[in-house]
C-alpha positions as CSV (number, residue, x, y, z in Angstrom):
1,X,27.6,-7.5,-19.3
2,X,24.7,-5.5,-21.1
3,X,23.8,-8.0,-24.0
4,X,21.2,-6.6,-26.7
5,X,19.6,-8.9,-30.0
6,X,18.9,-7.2,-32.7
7,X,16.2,-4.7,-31.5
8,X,14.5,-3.0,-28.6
9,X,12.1,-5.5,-27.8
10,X,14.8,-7.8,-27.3
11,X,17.2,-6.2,-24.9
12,X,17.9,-8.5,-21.9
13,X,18.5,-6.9,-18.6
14,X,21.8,-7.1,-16.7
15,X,21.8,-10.2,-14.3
16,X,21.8,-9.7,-10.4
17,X,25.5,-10.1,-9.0
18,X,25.7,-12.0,-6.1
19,X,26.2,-9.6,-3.4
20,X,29.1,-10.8,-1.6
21,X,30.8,-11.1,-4.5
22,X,30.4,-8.4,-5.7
23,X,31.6,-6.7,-2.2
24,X,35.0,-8.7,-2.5
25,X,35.2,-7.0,-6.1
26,X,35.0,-3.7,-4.9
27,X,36.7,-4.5,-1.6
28,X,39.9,-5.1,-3.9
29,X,39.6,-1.9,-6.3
30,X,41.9,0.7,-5.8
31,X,41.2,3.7,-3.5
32,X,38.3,2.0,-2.0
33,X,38.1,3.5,1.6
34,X,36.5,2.3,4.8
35,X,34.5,4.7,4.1
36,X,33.4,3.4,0.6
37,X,32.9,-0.1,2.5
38,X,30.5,0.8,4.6
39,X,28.7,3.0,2.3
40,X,28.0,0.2,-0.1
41,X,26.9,-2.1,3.2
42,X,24.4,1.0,3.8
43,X,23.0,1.0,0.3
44,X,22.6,-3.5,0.1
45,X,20.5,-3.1,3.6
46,X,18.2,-0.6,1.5
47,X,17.7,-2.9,-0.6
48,X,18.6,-0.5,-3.3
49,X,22.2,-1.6,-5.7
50,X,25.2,-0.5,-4.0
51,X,26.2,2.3,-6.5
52,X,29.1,4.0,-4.4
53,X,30.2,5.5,-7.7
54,X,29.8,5.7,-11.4
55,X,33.1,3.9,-11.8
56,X,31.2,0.8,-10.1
57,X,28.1,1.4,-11.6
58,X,29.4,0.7,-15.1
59,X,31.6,-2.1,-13.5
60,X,28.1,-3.6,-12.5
61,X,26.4,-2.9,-16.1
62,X,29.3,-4.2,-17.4
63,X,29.9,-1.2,-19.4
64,X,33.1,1.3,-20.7
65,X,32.7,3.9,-18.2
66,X,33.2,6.5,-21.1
67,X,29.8,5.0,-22.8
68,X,28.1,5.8,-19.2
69,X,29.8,9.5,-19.4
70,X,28.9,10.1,-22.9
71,X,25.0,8.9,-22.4
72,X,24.5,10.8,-19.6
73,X,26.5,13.7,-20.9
74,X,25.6,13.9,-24.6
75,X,21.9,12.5,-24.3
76,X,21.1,13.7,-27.6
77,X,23.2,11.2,-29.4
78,X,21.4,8.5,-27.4
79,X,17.6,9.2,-28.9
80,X,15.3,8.9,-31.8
81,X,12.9,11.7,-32.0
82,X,9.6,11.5,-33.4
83,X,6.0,13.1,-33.4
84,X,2.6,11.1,-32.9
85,X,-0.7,12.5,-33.4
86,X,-3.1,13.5,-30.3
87,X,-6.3,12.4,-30.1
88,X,-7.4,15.9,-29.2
89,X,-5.4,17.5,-32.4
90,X,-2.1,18.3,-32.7
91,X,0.7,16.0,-32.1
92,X,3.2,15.0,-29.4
93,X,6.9,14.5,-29.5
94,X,8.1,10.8,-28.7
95,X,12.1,10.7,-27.9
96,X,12.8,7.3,-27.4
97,X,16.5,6.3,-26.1
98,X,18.8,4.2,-28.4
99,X,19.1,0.2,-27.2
100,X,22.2,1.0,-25.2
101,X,20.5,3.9,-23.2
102,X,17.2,2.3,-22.9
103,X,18.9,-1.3,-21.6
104,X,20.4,1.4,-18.9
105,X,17.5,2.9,-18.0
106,X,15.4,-0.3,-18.1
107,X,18.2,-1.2,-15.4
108,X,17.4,1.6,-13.2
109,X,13.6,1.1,-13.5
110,X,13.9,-2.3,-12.3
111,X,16.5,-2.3,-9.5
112,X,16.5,1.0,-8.3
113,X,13.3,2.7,-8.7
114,X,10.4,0.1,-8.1
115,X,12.3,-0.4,-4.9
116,X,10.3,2.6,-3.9
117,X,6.4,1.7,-3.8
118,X,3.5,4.1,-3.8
119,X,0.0,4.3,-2.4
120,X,-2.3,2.0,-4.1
121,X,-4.6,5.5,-5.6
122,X,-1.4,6.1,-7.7
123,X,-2.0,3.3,-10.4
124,X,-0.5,4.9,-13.7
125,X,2.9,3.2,-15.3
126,X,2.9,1.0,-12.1
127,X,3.4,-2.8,-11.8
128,X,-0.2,-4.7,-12.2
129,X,-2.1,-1.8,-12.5
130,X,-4.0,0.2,-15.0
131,X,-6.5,2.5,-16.2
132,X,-9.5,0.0,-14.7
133,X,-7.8,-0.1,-12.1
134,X,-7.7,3.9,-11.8
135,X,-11.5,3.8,-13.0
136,X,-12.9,1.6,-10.6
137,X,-12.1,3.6,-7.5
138,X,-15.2,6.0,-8.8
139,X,-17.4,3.7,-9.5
140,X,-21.3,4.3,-8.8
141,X,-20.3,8.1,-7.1
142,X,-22.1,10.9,-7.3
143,X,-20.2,13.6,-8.3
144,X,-16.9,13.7,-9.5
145,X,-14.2,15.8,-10.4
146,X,-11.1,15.2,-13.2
147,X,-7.7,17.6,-12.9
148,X,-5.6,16.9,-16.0
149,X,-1.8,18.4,-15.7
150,X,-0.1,20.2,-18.2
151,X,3.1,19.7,-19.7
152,X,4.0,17.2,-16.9
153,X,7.0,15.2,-18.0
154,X,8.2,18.7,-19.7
155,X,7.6,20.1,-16.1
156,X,9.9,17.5,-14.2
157,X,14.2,18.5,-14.4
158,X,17.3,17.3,-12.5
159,X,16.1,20.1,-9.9
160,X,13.2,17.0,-9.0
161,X,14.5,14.3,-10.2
162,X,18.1,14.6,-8.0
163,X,16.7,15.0,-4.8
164,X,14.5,10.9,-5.8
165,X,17.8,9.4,-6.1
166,X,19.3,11.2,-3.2
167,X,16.6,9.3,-1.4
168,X,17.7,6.0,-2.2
169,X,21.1,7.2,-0.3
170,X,23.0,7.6,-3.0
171,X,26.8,10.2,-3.0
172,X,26.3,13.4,-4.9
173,X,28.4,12.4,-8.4
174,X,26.3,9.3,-8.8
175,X,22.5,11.3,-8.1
176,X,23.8,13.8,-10.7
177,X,25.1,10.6,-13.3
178,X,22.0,8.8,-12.8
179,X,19.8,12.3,-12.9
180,X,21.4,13.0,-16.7
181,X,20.6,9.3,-18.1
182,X,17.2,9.6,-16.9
183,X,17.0,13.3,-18.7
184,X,17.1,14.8,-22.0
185,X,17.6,18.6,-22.6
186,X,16.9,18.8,-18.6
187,X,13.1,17.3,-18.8
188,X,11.8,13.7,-18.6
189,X,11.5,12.6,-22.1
190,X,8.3,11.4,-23.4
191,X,9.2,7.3,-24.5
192,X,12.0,6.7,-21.8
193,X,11.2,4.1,-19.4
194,X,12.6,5.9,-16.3
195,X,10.2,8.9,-16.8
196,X,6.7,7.4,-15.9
197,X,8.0,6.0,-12.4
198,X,10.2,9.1,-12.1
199,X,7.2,11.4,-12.8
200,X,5.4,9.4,-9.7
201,X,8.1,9.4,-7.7
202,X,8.5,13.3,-7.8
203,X,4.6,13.9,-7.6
204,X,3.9,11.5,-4.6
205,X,4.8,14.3,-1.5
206,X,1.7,16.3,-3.6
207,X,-0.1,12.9,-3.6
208,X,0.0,12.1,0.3
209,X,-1.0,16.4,0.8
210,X,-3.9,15.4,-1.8
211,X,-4.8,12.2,-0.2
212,X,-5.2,14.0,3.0
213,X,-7.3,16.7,1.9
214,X,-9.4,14.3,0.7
215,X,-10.1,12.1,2.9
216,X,-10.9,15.1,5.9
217,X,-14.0,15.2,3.2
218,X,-14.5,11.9,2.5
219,X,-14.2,12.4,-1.1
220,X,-12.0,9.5,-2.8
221,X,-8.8,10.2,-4.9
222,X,-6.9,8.9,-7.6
223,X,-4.2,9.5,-9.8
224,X,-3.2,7.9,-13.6
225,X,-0.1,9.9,-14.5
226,X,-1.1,13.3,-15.1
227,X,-4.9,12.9,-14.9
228,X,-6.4,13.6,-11.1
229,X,-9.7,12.1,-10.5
230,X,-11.9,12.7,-7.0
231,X,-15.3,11.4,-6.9
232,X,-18.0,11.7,-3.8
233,X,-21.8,11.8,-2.6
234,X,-21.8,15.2,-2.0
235,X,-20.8,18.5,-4.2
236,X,-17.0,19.5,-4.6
237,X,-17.2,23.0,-2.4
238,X,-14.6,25.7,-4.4
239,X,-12.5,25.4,-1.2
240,X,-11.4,22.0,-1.5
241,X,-10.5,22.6,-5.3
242,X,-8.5,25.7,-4.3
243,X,-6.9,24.0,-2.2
244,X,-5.8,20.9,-4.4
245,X,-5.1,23.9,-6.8
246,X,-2.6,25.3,-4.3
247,X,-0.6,21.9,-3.6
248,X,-0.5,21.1,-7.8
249,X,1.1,24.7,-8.5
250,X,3.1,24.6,-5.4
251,X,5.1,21.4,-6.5
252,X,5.7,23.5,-10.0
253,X,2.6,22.0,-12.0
254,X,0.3,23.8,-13.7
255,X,-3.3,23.1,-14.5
256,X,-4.7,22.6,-17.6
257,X,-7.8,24.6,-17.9
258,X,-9.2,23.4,-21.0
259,X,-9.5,19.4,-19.4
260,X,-11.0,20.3,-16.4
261,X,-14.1,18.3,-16.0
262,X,-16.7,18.4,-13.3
263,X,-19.9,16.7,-13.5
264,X,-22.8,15.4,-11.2
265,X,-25.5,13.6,-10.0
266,X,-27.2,11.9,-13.4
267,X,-24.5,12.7,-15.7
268,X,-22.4,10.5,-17.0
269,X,-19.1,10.2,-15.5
270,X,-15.2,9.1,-17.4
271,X,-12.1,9.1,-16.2
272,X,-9.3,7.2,-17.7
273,X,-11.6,6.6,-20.9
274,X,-13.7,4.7,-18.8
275,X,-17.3,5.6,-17.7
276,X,-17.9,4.6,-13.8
277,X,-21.6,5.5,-13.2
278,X,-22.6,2.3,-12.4
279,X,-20.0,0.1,-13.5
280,X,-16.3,0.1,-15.2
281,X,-17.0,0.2,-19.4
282,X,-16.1,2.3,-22.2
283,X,-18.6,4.7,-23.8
284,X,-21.6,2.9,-26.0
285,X,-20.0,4.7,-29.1
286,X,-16.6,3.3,-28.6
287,X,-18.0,-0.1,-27.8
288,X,-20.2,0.1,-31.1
289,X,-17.0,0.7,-32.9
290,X,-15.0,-1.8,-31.6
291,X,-17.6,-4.4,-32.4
292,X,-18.1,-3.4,-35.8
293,X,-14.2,-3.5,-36.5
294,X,-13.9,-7.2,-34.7
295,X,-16.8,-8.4,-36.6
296,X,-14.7,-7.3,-40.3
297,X,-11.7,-8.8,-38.8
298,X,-13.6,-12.2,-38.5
299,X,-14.9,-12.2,-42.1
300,X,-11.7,-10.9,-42.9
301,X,-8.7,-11.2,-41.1
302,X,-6.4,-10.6,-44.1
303,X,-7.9,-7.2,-44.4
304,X,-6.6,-6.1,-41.1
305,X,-2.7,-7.2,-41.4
306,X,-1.6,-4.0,-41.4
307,X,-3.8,-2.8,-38.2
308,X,-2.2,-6.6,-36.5
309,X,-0.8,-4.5,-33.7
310,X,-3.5,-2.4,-32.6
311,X,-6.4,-5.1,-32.4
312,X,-4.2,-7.3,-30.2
313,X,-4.0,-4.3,-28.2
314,X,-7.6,-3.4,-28.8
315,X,-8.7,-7.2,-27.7
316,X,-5.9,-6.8,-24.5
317,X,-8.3,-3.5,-23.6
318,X,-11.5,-5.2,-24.0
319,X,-10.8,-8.2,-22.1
320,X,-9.6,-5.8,-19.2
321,X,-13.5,-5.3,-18.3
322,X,-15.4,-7.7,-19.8
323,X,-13.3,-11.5,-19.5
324,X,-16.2,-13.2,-22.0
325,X,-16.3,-10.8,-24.7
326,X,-12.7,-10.1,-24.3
327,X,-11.4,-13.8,-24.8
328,X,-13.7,-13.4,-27.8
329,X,-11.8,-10.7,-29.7
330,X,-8.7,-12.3,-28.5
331,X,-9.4,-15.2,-30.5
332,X,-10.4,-13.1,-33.9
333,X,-7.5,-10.9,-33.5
334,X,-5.3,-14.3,-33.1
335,X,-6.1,-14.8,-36.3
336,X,-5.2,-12.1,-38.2
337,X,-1.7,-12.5,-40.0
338,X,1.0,-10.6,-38.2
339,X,2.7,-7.8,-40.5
340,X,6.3,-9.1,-41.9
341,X,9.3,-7.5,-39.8
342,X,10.6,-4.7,-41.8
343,X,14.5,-5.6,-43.3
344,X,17.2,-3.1,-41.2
């Protein structure tokens, strides 16, 4: 059974059923066909769960089959809505699902779609990789290019995200159930944790076609979610960025103009926040700032309750690239009081 405390962080994930079991179960549910049998045989030697329909999959979740209707058919009800500002201007919209949905989808993140792995150049929203690691493939380069993709989550609906659960070898009604729990007002919402993998899941035939024009050039490729970042010895040639143009827009993508960045030899060179000319580190002016606000916070820690949050996560960032200095904010942020939890 789906068991939730009293917030999102502390929603605990459905436990595995033991799989024999669980085939005796659905062995003695009514209308279950030879047919059904050996379809849910087919889907355990995947390695995928043996969804083989949504009555089962809420049987599994431990779930009212209504609640799995109603989430998947009246998203809306199932999602908190809110806008956070850009660090370019403007804001973006956050719809992040309720406990019950997000346990579900946390579900399917887990045991259905990390059961699908992707090439090591894809490193956004993937287990044990980040934005260094994205960084570092472009280290010391001489040129390098950065795509960004507009709109990409708003660009993914069921019409991509069916045919990633029709892989895993799931039956038409349960690709369509899973499809709408994953969705909201047909796109990936920004804030569910289905939609990064999704996202990669969907872009990755236009990531191998990337990959492969790529590497006939010997320029190296990577991708973060919807940032693209190629890097080389030699000049980018307009044919080879036509022709990545061509695979992006033929998937249903579309470029956006105004973050399209192309630098060379003795210019600096970012991707992923990072610059990569000789080695993986933010710019001198971010470092600067960061050292200034961890040198406040260790005459003052008090002073920085409220910013708690953010300077463990600044600290996290910091000791990404540099271990020594890392371990050192660590230790000042440590000390700063942690914010009281706000009363329901």
């Amino acid at each position: 059974m789906i068991t939730t405390g009293t917030n999102d962080d502390s929603v605990k994930l459905v436990p595995h059923f033991p799989i024999a079991a669980l085939r005796a179960i659905f062995e003695q549910q009514k209308h279950t066909s030879n047919q059904d049998i050996a379809l849910f045989d087919e889907l355990v030697s995947r390695g995928v769960p043996p969804l083989v329909n949504p009555k089962f999959f809420a049987y599994i979740l431990g779930v009212s089959p209504k609640l799995i209707y109603a989430m998947a058919h009246v998203p809306p009800r199932y999602y908190r809505t809110f806008a956070i500002p850009k660090r370019t201007g403007g804001t973006r919209t956050i719809a992040a699902p309720r406990v019950f949905l997000k346990t579900v989808q946390k579900w399917l993140l887990i045991n259905v779609l990390y059961k699908r792995s992707l090439p090591d150049y894809v490193t956004g929203f993937t287990p044990r990789k980040s934005i260094l690691e994205n960084a570092a493939f472009h280290v010391g380069k001489q040129h390098l290019v950065r795509i960004d993709i507009e709109d990409f989550f708003p660009s993914i609906g069921q019409g991509e995200v069916e045919p990633v659960f029709q892989s895993f070898g799931y039956k038409p009604n349960v690709v369509n159930l899973l499809s709408r729990l994953a969705l909201l007002d047909g796109e990936l919402p920004q804030g569910a944790p289905t939609s990064p993998y999704l996202a990669n899941l969907v872009f990755l035939p236009s990531d191998e076609a990337i990959q492969i024009l790529a590497t006939e050039r010997n320029i190296t490729y990577s991708r973060y979610a919807d940032d693209l970042t190629f890097s080389s010895e030699a000049p980018f040639d307009s044919d080879f960025l036509l022709r990545i143009e061509k695979v992006i827009e033929g998937a249903g993508f579309s470029i956006n103009r105004a973050k399209f960045l192309k630098v060379g030899k003795g210019q600096r060179h970012i991707t992923t926040g990072f610059v990569v000319n000789e080695k993986v580190h933010p710019s001198r002016t971010f470092r600067r700032r960061l050292r200034a606000k961890f040198h406040q916070a260790a005459d003052d820690p008090q002073a920085f309750r409220r910013d708690y949050h953010r300077m463990q996560g600044w600290a996290a960032y910091v000791n990404m690239y540099d271990k020594e200095l890392g371990q050192r904010y660590l230790a000042i942020a440590k000390k700063i009081p942690r914010p009281s939890s706000r009363k329901n």
